[in-house]
Each structure stands twice: as structure tokens, then as C-alpha cells.
VMD Tcl script that builds the backbone (N, CA, C; Angstrom):
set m [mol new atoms 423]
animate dup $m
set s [atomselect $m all]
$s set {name element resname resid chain x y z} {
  {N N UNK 1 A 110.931 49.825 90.683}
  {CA C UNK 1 A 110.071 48.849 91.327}
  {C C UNK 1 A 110.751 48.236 92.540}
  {N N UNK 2 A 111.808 48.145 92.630}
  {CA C UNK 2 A 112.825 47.517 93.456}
  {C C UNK 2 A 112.888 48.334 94.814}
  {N N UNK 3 A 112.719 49.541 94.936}
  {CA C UNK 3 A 112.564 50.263 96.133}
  {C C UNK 3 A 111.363 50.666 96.280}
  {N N UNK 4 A 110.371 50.257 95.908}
  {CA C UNK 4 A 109.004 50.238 95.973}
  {C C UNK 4 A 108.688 49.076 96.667}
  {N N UNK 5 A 108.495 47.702 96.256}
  {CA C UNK 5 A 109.004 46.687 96.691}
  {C C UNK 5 A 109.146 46.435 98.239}
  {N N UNK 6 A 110.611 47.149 98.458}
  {CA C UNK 6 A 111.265 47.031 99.920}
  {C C UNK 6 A 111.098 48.079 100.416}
  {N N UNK 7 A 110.108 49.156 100.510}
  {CA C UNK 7 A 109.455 50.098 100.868}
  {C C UNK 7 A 107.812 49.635 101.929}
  {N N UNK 8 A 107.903 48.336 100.699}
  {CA C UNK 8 A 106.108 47.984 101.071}
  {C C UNK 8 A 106.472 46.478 101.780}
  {N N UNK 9 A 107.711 45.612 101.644}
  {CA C UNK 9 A 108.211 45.027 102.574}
  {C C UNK 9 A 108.533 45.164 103.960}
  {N N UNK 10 A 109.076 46.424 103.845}
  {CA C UNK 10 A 109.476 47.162 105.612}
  {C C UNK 10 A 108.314 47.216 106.192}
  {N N UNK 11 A 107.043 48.322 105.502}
  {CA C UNK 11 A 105.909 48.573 106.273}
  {C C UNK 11 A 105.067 47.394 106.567}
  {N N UNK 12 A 105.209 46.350 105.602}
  {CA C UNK 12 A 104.671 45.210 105.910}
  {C C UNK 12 A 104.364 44.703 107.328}
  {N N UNK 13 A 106.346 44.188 107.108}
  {CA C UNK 13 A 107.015 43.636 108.475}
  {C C UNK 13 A 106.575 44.360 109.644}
  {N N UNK 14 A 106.663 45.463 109.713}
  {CA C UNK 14 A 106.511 46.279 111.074}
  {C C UNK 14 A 105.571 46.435 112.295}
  {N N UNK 15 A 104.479 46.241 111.409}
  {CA C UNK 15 A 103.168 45.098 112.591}
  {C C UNK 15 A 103.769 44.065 113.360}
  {N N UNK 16 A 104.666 42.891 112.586}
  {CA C UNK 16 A 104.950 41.880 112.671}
  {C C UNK 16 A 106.297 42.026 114.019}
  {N N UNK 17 A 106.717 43.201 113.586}
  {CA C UNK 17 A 108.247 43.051 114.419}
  {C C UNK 17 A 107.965 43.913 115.935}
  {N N UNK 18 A 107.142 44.708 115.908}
  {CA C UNK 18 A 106.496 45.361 116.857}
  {C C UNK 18 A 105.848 44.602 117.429}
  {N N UNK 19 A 104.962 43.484 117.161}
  {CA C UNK 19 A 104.371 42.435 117.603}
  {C C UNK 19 A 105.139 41.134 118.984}
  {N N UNK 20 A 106.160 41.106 117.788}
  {CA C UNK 20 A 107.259 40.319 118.495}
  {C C UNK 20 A 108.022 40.487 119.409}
  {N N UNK 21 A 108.181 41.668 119.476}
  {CA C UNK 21 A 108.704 42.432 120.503}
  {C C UNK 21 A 108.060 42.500 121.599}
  {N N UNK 22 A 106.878 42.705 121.758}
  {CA C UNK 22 A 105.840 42.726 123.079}
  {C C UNK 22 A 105.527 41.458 123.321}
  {N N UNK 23 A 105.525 40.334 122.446}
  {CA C UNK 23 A 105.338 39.092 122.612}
  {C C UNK 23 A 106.799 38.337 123.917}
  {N N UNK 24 A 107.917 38.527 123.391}
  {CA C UNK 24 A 109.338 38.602 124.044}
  {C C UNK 24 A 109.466 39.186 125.225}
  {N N UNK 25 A 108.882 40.559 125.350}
  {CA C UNK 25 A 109.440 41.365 126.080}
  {C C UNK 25 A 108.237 41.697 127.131}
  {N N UNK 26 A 106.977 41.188 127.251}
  {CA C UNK 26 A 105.850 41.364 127.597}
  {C C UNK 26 A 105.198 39.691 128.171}
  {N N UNK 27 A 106.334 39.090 128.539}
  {CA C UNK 27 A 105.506 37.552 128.205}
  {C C UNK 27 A 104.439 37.569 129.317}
  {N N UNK 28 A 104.137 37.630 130.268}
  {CA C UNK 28 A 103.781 37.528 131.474}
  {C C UNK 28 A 101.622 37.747 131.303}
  {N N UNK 29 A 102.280 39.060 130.621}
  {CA C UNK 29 A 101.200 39.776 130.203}
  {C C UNK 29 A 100.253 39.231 129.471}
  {N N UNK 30 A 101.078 38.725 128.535}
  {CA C UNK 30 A 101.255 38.094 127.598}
  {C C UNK 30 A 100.321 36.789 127.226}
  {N N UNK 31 A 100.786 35.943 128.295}
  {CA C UNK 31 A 100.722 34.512 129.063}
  {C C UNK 31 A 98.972 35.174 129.348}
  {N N UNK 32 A 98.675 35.909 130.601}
  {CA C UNK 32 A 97.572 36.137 130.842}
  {C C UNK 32 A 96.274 35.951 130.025}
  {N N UNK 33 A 96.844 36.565 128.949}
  {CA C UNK 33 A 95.813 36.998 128.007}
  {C C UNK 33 A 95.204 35.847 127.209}
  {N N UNK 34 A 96.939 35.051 126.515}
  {CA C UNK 34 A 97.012 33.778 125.975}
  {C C UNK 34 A 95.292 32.863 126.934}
  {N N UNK 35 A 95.833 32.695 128.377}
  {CA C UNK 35 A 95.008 31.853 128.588}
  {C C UNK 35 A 93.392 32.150 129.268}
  {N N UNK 36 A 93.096 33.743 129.118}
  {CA C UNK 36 A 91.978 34.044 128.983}
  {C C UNK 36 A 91.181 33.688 127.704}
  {N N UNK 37 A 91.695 33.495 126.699}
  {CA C UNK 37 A 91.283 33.507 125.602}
  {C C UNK 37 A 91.296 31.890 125.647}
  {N N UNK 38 A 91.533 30.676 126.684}
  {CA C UNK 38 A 90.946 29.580 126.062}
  {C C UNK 38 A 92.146 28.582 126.326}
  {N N UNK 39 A 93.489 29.187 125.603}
  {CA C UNK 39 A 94.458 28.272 125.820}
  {C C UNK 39 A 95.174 27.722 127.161}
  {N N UNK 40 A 94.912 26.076 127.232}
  {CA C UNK 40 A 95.858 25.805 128.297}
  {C C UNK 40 A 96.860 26.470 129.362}
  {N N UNK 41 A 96.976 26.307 130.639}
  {CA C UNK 41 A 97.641 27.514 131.090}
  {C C UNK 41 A 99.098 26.546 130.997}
  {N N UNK 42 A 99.584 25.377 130.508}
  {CA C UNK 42 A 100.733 24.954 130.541}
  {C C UNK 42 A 101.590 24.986 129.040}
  {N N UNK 43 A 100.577 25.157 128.355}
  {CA C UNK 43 A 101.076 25.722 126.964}
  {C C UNK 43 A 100.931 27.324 126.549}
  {N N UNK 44 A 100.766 28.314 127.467}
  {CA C UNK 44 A 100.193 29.246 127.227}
  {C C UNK 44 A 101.433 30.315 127.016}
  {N N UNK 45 A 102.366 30.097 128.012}
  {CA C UNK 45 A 103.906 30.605 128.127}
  {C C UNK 45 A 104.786 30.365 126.896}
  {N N UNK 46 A 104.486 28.989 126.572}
  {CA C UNK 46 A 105.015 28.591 125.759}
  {C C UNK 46 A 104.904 29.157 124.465}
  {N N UNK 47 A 102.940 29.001 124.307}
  {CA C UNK 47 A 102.273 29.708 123.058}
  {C C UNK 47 A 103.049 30.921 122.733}
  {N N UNK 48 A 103.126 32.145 123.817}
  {CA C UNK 48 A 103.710 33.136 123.377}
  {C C UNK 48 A 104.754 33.350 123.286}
  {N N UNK 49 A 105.866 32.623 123.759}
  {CA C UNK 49 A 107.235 33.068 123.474}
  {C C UNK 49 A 107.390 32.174 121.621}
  {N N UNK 50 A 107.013 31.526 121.603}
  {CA C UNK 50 A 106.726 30.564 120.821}
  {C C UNK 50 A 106.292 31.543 118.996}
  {N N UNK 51 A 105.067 31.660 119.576}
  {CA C UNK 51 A 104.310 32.997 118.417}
  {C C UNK 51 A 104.969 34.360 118.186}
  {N N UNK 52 A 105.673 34.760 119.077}
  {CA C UNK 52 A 107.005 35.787 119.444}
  {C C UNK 52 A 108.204 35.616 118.581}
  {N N UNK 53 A 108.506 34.465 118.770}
  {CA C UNK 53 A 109.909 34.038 117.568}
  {C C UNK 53 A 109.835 33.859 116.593}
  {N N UNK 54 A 108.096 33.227 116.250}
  {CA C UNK 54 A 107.965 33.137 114.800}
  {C C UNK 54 A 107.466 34.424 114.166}
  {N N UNK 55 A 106.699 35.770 114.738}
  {CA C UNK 55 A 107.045 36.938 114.398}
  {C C UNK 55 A 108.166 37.149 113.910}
  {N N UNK 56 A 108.833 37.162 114.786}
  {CA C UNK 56 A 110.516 38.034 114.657}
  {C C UNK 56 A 110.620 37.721 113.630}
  {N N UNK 57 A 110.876 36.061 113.311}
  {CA C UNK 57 A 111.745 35.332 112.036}
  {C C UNK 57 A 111.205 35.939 110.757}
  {N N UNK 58 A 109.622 35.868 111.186}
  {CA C UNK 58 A 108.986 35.913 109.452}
  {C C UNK 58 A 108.976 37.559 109.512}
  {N N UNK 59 A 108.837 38.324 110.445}
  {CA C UNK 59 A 109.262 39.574 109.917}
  {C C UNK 59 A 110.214 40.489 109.452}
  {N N UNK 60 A 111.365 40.054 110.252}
  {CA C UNK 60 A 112.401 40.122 110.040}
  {C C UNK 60 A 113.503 39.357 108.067}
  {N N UNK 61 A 112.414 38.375 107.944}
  {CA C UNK 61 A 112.864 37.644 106.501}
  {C C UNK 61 A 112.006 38.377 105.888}
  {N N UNK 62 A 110.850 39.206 105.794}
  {CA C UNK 62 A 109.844 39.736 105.126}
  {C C UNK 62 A 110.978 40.987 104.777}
  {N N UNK 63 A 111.191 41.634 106.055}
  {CA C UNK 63 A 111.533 43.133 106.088}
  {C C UNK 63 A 113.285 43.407 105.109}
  {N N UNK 64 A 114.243 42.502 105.526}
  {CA C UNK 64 A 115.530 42.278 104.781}
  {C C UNK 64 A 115.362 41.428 103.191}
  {N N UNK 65 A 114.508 40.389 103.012}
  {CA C UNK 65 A 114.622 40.152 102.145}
  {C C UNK 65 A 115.291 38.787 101.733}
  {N N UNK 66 A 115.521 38.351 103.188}
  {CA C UNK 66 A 116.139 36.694 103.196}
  {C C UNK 66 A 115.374 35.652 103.091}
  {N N UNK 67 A 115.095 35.022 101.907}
  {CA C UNK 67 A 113.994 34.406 101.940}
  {C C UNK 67 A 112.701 34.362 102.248}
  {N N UNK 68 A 112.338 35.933 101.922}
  {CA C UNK 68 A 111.075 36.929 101.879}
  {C C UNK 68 A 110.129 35.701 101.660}
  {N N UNK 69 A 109.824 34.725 100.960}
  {CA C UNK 69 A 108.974 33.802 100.700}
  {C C UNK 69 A 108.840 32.956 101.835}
  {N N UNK 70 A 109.359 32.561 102.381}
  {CA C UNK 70 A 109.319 31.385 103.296}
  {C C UNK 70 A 108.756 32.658 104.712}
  {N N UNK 71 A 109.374 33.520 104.960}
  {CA C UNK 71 A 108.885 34.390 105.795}
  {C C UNK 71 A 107.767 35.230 106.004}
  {N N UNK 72 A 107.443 35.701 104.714}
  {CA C UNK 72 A 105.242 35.828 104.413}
  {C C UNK 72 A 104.992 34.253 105.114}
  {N N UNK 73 A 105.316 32.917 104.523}
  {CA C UNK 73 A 104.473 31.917 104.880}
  {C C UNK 73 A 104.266 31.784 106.154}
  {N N UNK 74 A 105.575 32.243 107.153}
  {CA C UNK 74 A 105.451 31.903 108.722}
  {C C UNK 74 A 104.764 32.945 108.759}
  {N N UNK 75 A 104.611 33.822 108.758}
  {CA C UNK 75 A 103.670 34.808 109.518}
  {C C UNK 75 A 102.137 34.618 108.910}
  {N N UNK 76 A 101.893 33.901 108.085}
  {CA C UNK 76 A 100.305 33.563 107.893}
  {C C UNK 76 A 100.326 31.914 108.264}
  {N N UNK 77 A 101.499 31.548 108.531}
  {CA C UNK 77 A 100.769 30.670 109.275}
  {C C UNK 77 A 100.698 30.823 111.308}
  {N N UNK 78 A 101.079 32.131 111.120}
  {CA C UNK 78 A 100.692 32.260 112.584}
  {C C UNK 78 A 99.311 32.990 112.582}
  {N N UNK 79 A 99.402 34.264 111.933}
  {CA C UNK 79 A 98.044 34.580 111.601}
  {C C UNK 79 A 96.553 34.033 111.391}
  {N N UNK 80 A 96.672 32.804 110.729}
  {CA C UNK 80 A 95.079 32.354 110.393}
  {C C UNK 80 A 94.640 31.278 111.729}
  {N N UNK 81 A 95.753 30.650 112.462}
  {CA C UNK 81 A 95.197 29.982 113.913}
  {C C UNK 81 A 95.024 31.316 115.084}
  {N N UNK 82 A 95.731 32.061 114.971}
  {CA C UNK 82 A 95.941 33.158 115.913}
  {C C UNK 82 A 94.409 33.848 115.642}
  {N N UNK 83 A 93.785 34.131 114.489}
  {CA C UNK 83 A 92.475 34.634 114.009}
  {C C UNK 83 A 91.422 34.150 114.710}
  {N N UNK 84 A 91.447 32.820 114.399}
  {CA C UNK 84 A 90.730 31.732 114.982}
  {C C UNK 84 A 90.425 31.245 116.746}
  {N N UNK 85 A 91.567 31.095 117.265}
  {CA C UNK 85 A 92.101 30.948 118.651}
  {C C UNK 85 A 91.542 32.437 119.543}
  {N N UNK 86 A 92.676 33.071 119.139}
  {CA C UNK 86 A 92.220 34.518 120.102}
  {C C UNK 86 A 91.419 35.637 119.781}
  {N N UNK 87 A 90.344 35.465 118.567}
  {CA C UNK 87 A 90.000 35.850 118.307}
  {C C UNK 87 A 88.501 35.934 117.828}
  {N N UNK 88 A 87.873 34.519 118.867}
  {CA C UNK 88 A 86.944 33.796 118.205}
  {C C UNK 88 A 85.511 34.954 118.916}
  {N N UNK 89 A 85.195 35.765 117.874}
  {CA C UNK 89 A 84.030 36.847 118.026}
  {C C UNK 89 A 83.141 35.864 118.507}
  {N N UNK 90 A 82.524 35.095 117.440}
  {CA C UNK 90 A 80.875 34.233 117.738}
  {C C UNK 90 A 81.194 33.476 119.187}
  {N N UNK 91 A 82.132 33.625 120.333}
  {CA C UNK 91 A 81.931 33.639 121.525}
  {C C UNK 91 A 81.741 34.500 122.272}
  {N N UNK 92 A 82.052 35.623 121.927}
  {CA C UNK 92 A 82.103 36.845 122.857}
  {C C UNK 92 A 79.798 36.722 123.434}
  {N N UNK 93 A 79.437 37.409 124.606}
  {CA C UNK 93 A 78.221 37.546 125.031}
  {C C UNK 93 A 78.124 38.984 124.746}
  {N N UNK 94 A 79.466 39.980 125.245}
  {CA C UNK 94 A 78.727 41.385 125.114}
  {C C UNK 94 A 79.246 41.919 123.847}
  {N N UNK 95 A 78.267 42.748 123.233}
  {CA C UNK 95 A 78.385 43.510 122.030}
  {C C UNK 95 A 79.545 44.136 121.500}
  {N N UNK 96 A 80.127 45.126 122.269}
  {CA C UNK 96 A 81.507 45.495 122.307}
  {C C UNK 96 A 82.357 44.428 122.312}
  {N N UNK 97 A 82.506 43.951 122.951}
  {CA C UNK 97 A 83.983 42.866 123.208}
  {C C UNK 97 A 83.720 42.087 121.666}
  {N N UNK 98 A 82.611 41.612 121.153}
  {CA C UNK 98 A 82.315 40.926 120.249}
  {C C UNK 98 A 82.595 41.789 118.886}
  {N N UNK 99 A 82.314 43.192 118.887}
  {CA C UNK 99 A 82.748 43.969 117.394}
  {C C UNK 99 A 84.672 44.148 118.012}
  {N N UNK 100 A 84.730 44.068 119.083}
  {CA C UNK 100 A 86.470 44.234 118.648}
  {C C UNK 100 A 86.779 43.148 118.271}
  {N N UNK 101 A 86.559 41.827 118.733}
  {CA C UNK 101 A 87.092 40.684 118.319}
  {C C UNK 101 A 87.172 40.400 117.194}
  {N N UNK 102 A 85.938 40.832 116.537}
  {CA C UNK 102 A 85.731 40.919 115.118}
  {C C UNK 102 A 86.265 41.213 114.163}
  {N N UNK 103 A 86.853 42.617 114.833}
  {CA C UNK 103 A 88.024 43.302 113.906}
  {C C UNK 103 A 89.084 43.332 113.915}
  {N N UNK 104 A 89.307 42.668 114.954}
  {CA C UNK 104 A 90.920 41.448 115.562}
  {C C UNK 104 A 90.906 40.273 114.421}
  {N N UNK 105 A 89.769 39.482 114.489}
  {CA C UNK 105 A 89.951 38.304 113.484}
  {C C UNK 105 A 89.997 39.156 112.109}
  {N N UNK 106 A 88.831 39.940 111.504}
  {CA C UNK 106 A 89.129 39.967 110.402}
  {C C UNK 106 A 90.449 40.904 110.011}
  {N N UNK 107 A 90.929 41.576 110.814}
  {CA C UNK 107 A 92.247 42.067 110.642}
  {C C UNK 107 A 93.745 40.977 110.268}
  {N N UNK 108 A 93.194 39.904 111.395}
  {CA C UNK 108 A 94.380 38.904 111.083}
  {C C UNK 108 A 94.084 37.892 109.796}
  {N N UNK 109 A 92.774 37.512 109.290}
  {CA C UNK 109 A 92.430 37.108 108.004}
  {C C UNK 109 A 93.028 37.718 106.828}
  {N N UNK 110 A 92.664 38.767 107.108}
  {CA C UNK 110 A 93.115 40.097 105.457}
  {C C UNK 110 A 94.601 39.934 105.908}
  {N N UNK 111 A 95.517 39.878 107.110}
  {CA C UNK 111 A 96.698 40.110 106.655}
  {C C UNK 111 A 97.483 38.974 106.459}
  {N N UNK 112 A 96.869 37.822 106.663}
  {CA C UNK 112 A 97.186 36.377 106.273}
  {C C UNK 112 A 97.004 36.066 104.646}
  {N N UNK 113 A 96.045 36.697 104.245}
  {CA C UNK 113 A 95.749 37.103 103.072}
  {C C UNK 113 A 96.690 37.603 102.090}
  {N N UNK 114 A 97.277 38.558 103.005}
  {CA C UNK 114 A 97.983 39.347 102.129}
  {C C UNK 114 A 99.988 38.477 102.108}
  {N N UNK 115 A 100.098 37.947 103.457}
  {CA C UNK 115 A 101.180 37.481 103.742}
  {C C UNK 115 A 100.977 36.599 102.540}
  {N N UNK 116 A 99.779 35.412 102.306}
  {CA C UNK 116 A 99.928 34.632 101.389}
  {C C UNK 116 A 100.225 35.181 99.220}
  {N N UNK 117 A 99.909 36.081 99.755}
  {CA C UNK 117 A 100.106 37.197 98.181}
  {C C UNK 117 A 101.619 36.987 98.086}
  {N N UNK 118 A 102.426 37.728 98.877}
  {CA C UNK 118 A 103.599 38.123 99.246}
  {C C UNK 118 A 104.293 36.812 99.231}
  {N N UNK 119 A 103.612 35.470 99.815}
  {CA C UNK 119 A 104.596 34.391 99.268}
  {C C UNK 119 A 104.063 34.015 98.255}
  {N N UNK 120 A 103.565 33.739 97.440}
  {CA C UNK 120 A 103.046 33.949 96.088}
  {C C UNK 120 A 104.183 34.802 95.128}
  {N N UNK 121 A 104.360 35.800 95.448}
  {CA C UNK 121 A 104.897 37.112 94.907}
  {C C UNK 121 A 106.062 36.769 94.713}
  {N N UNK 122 A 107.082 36.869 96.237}
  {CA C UNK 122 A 108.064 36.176 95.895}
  {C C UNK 122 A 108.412 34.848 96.056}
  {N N UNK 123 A 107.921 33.854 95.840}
  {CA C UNK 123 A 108.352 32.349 95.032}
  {C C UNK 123 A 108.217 32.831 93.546}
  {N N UNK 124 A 107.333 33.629 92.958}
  {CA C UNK 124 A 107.267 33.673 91.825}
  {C C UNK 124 A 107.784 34.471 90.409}
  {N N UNK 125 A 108.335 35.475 91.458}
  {CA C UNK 125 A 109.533 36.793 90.872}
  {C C UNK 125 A 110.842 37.018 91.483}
  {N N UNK 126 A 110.863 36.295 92.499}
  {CA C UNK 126 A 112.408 36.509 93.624}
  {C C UNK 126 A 113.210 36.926 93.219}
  {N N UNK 127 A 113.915 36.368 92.149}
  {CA C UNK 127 A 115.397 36.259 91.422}
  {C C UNK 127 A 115.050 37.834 90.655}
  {N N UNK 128 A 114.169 37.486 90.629}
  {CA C UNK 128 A 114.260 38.849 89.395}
  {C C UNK 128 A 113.790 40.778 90.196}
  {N N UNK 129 A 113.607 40.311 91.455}
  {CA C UNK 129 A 113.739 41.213 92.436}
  {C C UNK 129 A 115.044 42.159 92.905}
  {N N UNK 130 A 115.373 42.824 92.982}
  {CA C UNK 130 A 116.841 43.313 93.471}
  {C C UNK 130 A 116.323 43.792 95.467}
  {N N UNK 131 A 117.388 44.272 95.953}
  {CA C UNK 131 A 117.297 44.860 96.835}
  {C C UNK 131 A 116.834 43.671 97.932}
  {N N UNK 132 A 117.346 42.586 97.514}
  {CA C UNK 132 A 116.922 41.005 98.501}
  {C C UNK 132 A 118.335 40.649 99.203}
  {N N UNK 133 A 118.552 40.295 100.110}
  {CA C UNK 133 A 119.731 39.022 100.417}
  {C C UNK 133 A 119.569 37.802 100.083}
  {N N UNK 134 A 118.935 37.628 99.510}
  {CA C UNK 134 A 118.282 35.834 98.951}
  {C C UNK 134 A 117.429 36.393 97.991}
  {N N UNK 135 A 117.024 35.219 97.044}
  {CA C UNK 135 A 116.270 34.971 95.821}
  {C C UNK 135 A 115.136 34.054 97.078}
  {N N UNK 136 A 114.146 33.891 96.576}
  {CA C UNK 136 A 113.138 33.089 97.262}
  {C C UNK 136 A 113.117 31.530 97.356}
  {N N UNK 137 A 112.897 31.008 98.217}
  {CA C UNK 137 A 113.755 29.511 99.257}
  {C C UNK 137 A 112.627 28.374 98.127}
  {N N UNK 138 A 111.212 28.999 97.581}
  {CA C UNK 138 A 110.254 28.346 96.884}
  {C C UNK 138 A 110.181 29.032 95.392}
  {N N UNK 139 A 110.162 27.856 94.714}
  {CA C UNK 139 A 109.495 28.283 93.107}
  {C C UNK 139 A 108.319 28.018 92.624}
  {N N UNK 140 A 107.563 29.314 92.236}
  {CA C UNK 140 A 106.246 28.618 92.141}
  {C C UNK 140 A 106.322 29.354 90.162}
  {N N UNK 141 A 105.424 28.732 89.391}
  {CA C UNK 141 A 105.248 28.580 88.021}
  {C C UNK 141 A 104.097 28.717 87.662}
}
mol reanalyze $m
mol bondsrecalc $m
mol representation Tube
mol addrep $m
């Protein structure tokens, strides 16, 4: 179970760390998009380098296993405003732009979803997990 586990941890993360990476390394682009979609253009730079680091962190703690719990939580809690924010379908006017958005939000819902499983999962089995650098930072009962 233990390399099963950190099998489905890695693939997890890897949206997440690939994410972060273009977030970092793409800001500009980045920034653009941020404030087409609504956000301030003086927080917008910010937004993404910002949403960029908290990728990294929570994917990176997802993917190794360092406080795998606390690291599902950052990445759904970037996920369910990020759903919401850049992703808000019932604005879109044309049809297309409106079914991708759609499947932008509900993509980032289900995987907020799932991030919240995963801290669930481990607060609630950590210790008894192998193949971690940490036991989980939360105990849940």
C-alpha cells in the first residue's frame, strides 16, 4: 500500500508542480491573463507569483511526503477561489469560451475535492503510512 500511496501522491502533485512552474517562470503571461479574467491589475503580478509558490509548496509536500496533509490543504485552498475567480463560466457571452470555462471550474472543484480527501487521508492515517518524511502536521479522529 505504501508504494501505491506515493505512486498516486507523485501523479497527484504533478498538475500542481507543472502548474507552478509556468506560474514562476511565465509571470508576464501570466499577469495578462490574471487580469483579463477580472483581477486588479496591481494585485495581479502579485496574484500569480503568489498562487505559483503556493503550488510549488503544496505540491511539492503532496509529492515527498512532508506534511502531505497540510500540503493537499494549500492546494485546495488555492483551487476552490481559483475555480471561482478565473473561472467564472455563468459570465462568459460566447458558447465556447463558456463550455471551456466550465470545464476549467469543474476541473478545479473535483480536484479541490480530491486535495480535501487527501488531507482527510493523511491527518487521519499519516503515522501509519511509510514512504513519508513527516507523519501528518494535523490529527483528525
Amino acid at each position: 500500500m505504501d508504494v501505491l500511496v506515493l505512486v498516486g501522491r507523485i501523479l497527484f502533485a504533478v498538475l500542481f508542480l507543472g502548474s507552478a512552474l509556468n506560474h514562476l517562470t511565465q509571470t508576464k503571461a501570466m499577469t495578462g491573463y490574471v487580469e483579463s479574467r477580472g483581477v486588479p491589475s496591481a494585485a495581479a503580478a502579485g496574484a500569480v507569483a503568489g498562487s505559483g509558490l503556493l503550488l510549488l509548496a503544496g505540491g511539492l509536500m503532496v509529492a515527498v511526503g512532508l506534511w502531505a496533509d497540510l500540503g493537499a490543504l494549500l492546494l485546495a485552498a488555492f483551487l476552490f477561489p481559483t475555480a471561482v475567480i478565473m473561472h467564472a463560466y455563468w459570465k462568459e457571452g460566447d458558447g465556447q469560451a463558456r463550455q471551456m470555462e466550465m470545464v476549467h471550474f469543474l476541473k478545479d472543484i473535483s480536484l479541490g475535492g480530491a486535495a480535501l480527501v487527501l488531507f482527510a487521508f493523511f491527518s487521519y492515517a499519516g503515522h501509519d503510512l511509510g514512504l513519508t518524511i513527516t507523519g501528518p502536521l494535523f490529527h483528525i479522529d
